[in-house]
Each structure stands twice: as C-alpha cells, then as structure tokens.
C-alpha positions in Angstrom: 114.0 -80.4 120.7 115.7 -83.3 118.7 116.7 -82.2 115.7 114.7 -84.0 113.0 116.3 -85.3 109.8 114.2 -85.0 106.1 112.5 -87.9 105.1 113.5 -90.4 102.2 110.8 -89.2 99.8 112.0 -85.7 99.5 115.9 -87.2 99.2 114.9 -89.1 96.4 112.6 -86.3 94.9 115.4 -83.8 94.7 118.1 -86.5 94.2 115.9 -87.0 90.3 115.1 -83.0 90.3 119.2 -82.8 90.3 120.2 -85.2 87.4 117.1 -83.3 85.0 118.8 -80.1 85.7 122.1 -81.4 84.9 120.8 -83.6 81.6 119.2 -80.0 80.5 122.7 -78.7 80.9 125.1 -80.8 79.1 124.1 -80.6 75.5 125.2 -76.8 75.3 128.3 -77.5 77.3 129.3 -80.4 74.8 128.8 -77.8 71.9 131.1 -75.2 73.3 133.8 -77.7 74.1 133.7 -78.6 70.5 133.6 -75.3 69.4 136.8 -74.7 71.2 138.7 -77.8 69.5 141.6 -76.6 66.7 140.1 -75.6 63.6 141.0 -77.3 60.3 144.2 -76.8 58.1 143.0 -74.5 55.4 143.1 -77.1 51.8 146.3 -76.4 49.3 147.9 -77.5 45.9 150.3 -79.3 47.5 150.8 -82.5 48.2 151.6 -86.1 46.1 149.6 -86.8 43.1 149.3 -90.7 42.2 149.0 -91.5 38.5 148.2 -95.1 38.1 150.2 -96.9 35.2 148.2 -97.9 33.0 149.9 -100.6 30.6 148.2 -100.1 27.0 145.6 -102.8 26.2 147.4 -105.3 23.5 146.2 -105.4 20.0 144.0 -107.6 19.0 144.7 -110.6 16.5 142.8 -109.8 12.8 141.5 -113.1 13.8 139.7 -111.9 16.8 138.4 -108.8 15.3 136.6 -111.3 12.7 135.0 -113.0 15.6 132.8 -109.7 16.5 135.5 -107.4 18.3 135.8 -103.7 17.6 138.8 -102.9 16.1 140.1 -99.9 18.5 140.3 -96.5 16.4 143.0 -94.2 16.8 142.6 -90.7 18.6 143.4 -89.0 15.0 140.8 -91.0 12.9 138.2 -90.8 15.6 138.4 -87.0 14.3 137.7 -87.7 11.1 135.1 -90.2 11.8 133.0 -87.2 13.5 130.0 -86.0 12.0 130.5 -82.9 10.5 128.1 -80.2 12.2 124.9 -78.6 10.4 125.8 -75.4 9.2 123.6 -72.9 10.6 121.7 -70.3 8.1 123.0 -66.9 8.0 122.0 -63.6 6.4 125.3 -61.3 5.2 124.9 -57.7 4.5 126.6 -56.6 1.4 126.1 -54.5 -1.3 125.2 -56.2 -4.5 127.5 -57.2 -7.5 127.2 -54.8 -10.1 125.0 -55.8 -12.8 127.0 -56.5 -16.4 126.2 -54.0 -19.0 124.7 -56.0 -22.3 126.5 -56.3 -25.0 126.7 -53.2 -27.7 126.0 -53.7 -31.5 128.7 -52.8 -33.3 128.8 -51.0 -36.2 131.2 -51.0 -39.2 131.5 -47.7 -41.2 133.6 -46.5 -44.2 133.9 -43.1 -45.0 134.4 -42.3 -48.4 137.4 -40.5 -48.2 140.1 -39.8 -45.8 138.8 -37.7 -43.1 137.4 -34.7 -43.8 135.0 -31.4 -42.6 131.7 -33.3 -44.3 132.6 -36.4 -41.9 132.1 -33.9 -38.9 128.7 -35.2 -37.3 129.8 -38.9 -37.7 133.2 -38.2 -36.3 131.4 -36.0 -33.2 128.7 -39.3 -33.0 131.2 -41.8 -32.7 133.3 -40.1 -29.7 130.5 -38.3 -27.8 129.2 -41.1 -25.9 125.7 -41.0 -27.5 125.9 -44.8 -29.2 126.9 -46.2 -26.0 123.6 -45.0 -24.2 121.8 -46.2 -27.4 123.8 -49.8 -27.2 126.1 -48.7 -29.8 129.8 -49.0 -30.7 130.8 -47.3 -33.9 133.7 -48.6 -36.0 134.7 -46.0 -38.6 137.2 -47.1 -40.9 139.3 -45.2 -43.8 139.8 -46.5 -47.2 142.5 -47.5 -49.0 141.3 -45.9 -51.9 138.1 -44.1 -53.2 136.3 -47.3 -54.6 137.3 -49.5 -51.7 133.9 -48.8 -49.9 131.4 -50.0 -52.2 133.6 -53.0 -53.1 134.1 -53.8 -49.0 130.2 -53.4 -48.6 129.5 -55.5 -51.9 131.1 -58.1 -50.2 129.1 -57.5 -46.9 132.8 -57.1 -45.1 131.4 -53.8 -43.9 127.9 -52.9 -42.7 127.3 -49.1 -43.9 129.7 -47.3 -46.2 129.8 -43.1 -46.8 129.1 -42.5 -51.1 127.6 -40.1 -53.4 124.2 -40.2 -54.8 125.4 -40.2 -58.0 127.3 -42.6 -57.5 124.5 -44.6 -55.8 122.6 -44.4 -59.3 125.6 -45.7 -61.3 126.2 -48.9 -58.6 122.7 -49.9 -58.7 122.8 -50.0 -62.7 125.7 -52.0 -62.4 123.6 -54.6 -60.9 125.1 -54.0 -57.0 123.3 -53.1 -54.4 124.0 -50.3 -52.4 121.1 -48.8 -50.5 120.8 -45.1 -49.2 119.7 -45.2 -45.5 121.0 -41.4 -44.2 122.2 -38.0 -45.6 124.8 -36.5 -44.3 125.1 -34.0 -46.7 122.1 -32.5 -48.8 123.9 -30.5 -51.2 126.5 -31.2 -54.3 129.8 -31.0 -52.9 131.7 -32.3 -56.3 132.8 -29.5 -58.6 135.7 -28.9 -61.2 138.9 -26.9 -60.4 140.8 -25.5 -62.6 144.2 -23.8 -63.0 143.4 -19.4 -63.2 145.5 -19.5 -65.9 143.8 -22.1 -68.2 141.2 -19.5 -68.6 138.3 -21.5 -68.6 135.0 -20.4 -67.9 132.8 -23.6 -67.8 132.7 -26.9 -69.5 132.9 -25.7 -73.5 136.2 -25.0 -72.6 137.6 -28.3 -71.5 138.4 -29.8 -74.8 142.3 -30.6 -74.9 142.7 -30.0 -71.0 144.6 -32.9 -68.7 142.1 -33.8 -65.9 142.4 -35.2 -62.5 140.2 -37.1 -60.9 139.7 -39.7 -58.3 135.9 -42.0 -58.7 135.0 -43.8 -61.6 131.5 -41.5 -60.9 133.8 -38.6 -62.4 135.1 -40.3 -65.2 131.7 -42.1 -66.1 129.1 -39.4 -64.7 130.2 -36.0 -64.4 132.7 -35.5 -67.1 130.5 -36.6 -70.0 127.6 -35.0 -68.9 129.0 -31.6 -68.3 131.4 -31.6 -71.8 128.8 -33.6 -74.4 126.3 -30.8 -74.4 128.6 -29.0 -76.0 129.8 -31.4 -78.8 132.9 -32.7 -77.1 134.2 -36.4 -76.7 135.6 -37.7 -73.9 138.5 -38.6 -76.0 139.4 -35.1 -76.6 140.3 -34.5 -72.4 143.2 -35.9 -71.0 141.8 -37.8 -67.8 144.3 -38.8 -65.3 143.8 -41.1 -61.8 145.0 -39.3 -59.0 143.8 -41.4 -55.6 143.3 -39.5 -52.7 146.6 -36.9 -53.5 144.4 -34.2 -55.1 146.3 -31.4 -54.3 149.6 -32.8 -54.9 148.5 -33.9 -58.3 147.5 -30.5 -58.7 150.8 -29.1 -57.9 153.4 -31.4 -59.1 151.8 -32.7 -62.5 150.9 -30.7 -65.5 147.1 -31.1 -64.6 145.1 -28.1 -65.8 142.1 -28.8 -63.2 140.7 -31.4 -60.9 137.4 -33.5 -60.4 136.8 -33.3 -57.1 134.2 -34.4 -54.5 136.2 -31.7 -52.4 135.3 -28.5 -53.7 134.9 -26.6 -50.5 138.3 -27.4 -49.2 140.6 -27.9 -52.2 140.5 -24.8 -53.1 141.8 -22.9 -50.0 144.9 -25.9 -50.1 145.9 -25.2 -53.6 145.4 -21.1 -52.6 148.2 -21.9 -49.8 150.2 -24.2 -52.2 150.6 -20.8 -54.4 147.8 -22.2 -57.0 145.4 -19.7 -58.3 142.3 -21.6 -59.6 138.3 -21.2 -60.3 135.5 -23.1 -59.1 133.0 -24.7 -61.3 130.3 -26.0 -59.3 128.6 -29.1 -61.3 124.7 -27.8 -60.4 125.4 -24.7 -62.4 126.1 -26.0 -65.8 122.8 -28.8 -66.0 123.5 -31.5 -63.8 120.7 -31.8 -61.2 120.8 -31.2 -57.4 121.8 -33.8 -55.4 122.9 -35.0 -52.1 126.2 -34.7 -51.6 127.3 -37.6 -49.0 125.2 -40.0 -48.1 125.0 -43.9 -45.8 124.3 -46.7 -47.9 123.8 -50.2 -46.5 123.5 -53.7 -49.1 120.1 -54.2 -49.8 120.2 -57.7 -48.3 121.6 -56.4 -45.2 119.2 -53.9 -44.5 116.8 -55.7 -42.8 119.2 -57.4 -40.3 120.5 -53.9 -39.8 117.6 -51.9 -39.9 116.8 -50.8 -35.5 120.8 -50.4 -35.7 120.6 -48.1 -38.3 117.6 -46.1 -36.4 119.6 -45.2 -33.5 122.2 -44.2 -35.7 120.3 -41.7 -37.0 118.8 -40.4 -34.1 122.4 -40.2 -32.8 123.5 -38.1 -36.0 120.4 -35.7 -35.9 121.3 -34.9 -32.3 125.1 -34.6 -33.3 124.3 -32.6 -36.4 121.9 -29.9 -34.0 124.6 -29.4 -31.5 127.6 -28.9 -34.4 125.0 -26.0 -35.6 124.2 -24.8 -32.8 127.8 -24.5 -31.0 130.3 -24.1 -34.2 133.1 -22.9 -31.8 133.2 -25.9 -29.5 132.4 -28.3 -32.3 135.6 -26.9 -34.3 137.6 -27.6 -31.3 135.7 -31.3 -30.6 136.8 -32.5 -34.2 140.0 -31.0 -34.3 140.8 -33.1 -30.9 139.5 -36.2 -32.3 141.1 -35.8 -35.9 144.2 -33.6 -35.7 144.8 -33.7 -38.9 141.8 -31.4 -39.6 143.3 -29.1 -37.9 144.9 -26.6 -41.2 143.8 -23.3 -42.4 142.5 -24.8 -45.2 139.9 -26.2 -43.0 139.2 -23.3 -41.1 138.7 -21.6 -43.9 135.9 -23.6 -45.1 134.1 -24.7 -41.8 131.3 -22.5 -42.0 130.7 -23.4 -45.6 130.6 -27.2 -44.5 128.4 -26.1 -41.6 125.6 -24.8 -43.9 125.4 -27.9 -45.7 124.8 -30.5 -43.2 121.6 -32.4 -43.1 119.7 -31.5 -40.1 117.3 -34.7 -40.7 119.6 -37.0 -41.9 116.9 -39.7 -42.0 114.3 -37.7 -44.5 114.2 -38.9 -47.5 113.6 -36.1 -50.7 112.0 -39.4 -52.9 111.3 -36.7 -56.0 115.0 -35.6 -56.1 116.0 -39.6 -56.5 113.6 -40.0 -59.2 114.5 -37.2 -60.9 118.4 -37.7 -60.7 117.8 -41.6 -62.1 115.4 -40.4 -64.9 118.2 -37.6 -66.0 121.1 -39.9 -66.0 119.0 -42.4 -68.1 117.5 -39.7 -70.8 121.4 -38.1 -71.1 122.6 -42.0 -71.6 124.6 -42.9 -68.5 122.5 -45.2 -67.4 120.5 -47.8 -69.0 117.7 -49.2 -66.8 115.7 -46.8 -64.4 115.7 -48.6 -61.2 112.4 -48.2 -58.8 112.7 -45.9 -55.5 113.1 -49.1 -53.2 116.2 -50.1 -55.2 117.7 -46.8 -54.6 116.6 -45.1 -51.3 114.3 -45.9 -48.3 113.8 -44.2 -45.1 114.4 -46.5 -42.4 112.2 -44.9 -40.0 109.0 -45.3 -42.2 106.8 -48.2 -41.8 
C-alpha cells in the first residue's frame, strides 16, 4: 500500500501545540540564566569624595540691608540668640537645714563680793546648762569693790545685783531703789571677829577697839546698833575701811576684830594665818533675823525683767536641791568652775554654807521685812518706814 503522508491540519495543529510548550518554558530558563550572571562587588569606604567649593556669599552693603535684607548672623551669635529651654520641675531629696535656735535673754548679775561658798547655787546655775533650756544666758560679774553693785544697778548698768537685807532697808531710805526678787541665803551671815586676845565677850566690850570693816551697812547699821545699847558712841571705836582684804587687814594691821559679811569662812583663814579669834554672831546680841544674801533688781526695771527673773528662780531652786542633795559632787562642780574656792578654809565651812541655802529662793517671809524696817526705824537708823512693795515682792505671785 502507498504510504500515506499526515494531512495539513494536524501539521499546523502540532506546529502551534510546539511554540505553547516552548513559550511555557522560557520564563524559568531566563531566570536561571540571570541567576547565574556575576554577583555584585560588595559596597566599601573607598573611593573619591567630591566637595564642591563653595565661594562664601559677599556681604551685603548697610544700604541693602535697609532695603528689607536680613543681615546674615554669625554661627557664634546664632547661639546666643537661642531661646533658652524651660527648666523642667524637679523634687531633690535632702535633709532639711537645721532650724536656728532663738535668741537667749541675757542676764547681767553682780555678786556682792568676790566669789565665795554663799555664791554656790548661782555659780552651779550659770555653768549647768539649765538657763540655756530656759532661753537664758547668765552674765555674773565681780565687783570692784563692796558698794560697786548697788551703784552699777542704780544706774540700771546691770540688771540684778547680790546684797544684804539690811542693806536693802538702808538703800531704800536713801531714796534708791533696789528691790528683793530672790534669797539665796535665809540666815545672817554678818558677824563680828575679834582678836582671842582682846578678850571681848560681846558688844559692851568694843569701846576703844580699832575695827575693820568693808559696807557702809556695817559702819551705819550694825555697829551702832550692837554698841549704843550699851551707852557707847561710835566715836569711841576706831573704824577702819578694809575693801575686800579682810583677812590681810586682819593680819598685817593692828585691827583688834573685823565686821564681816563672812563669818563662816573668815574664821578658818585667820585660824590658818596663826590668828586665834571669837565669833560674835550679830542675831545674838538684839539685832533681828534676817536674810543673809539676797537678788535685788531696780524697781523700775522689774517689770521689764520680771518672766526673766521667774526662770531664774526656777533654775536656782533646782540648783539649790541638787547642791543639798549631792554635797560631794557639788564641792567638786564649784571647785572646777571657781578654783579659787578650792582652800581648806572652804572646806572647812562647806557644810555650814550648805545648811543655810534657801531651798525656795523665790518665797517671800513678808513679816520678817516688816519687822526688820520697823526695828531699824524705832533704834533710829532709818527714818521713814517704807511699804512692803518698796522693799520685797515675790515675783511669782500675781
């Protein structure tokens, strides 16, 4: 049989089936010949970096810059032309600043005398660290002599001064005005000292004796009214001014006895000095009990002074209880603050001062006042009897 060839229409029908299959085809054969191509040199730093030159602009004319061009600022004022930023709130943990302590109240005090045993509560008070806590500071001065501390407080140069009752009464009828505020001391302390040998057993003996003494209470107080009870003048003793030396008076003058506002210690320092002597206590031959030591303020003062003076006293009452209470380690407080007190003398008589100190130094005994102003005024030593109020108050009362 003739061997037959294939028609046209199937050429032509697989001729278009052959150019599908190889359009299907080429797409992935185009990737993977791309895929094979040389990849790309990895990027680096180096190479050529071009930096145009740029030619600075000119400046323009002042001219120009009035016709509505902005003057160019520099880099440097452009700075200071920045507004400054908004500070931010913050909170800072610290501790606070110590608060200042107020202010203390000071007070100015003379004693009557150079230091001594009967100053021991307001020398204790003013080192113990009790008028701080009450807003305090205590100022104690010494005098220059026995009568400076009336005249210094007369001229309001001090604010309290240490005195004697007696001599209280004999200021106020001088017309000044001294006012008791405190005791200190509740007993006499003055008495007369005399040589062993004079021999004299009380007052009727004094006639033709040389006499020390220091206060013008002495000399216009004591002396005539322990001797003219007994018909003698004051012309007929020898009185001689001695200060503050008592004991030196006593040793290198011809004095035949002392005066003295010191009766509990002069006698153990003449004893040592080799002086035998007797004690005449004042209370003993007619003159009235009395305080022995006491704070005066001025009268006009008082007021100004008056809470001051209250803490004070609270401060000396609880200076006074603990001296009594713990004699031992008070001796060796004051003897730290005042070495001077520190002499056998004094040791001697430190129980004898203990026993005397006012354990209410406030209180006020009003009877006792009256009766030592109407006694001074019958016996002539005074000529006016002043009213309590002119004498004595109790600052504490209302």
């Amino acid at each position: 049989m003739p061997k037959q060839h294939a028609s046209p229409y199937w050429r032509h029908r697989c001729l278009a089936l052959s150019l599908l299959v190889l359009q299907t085809l080429t797409p992935p054969l185009t990737w993977a010949a791309e895929s094979l191509e040389a990849p790309s040199p990895p990027l680096t730093l180096e190479g050529d970096v071009m930096v145009p030159n740029i030619e600075p602009l000119p400046k323009a004319a002042s001219d120009s810059r009035k016709g509505g061009e902005s003057e160019e600022i520099p880099l440097g004022d452009q700075a200071e032309l920045v507004e400054p930023a908004i500070p931010v709130p913050s909170v800072i943990h610290s501790p606070p600043e110590p608060l200042a302590p107020p202010p203390l109240e000071a007070l100015t005090i003379m004693l009557d005398w150079y230091p001594s045993l009967h100053h021991a509560a307001l020398i204790l008070a003013a080192s113990n660290g009790l008028p701080q806590r009450e807003g305090l500071e205590l100022e104690i001065r010494t005098p220059a002599d026995p009568g400076a501390p009336l005249r210094l407080l007369d001229a309001r140069l001090i604010d309290l001064a240490l005195t004697h009752q007696l001599q209280l009464h004999l200021q106020v009828d001088r017309g000044k005005a001294p006012l008791r505020v405190a005791t200190l001391v509740d007993t006499p302390l003055t008495g007369v000292v005399t040589r062993e040998s004079a021999g004299v057993e009380g007052p009727e003996g004094f006639a033709g004796l040389s006499l020390g003494h220091a206060t013008d209470v002495a000399r216009d107080i004591l002396l005539p009214a322990l001797i003219e009870p007994h018909g003698i003048s004051t012309d007929e003793v020898q009185l001689v001014e001695t200060g503050f030396a008592l004991a030196t008076a006593m040793t290198e003058q011809t004095l035949d006895g002392l005066v003295t506002p010191l009766r509990l210690t002069l006698p153990h320092q003449l004893a040592n000095r080799g002086v035998a002597n007797r004690l005449l206590k004042v209370e003993e031959f007619g003159i009235p009990h009395h305080d022995g030591l006491i704070l005066v303020a001025h009268r006009d003062q008082f007021p100004r002074l008056r809470e001051s003076i209250n803490e004070l006293l609270d401060i000396l009452r609880e200076t006074t209880l603990w001296i009594i209470e713990h004699p031992d380690a008070a001796w060796e407080a004051l003897i730290e603050q005042e070495p001077t007190l520190d002499t056998s003398a004094n040791r001697a008589s430190w129980n004898a001062n203990l026993l005397r100190m006012s354990a209410q130094p406030a209180a006020l005994d009003s009877r006792r006042y009256r009766r030592v102003e109407a006694y001074l005024h019958e016996n002539g030593l005074i000529d006016t009897i002043s009213p309590l109020e002119k004498l004595a108050v109790d600052p504490g009362a209302q």
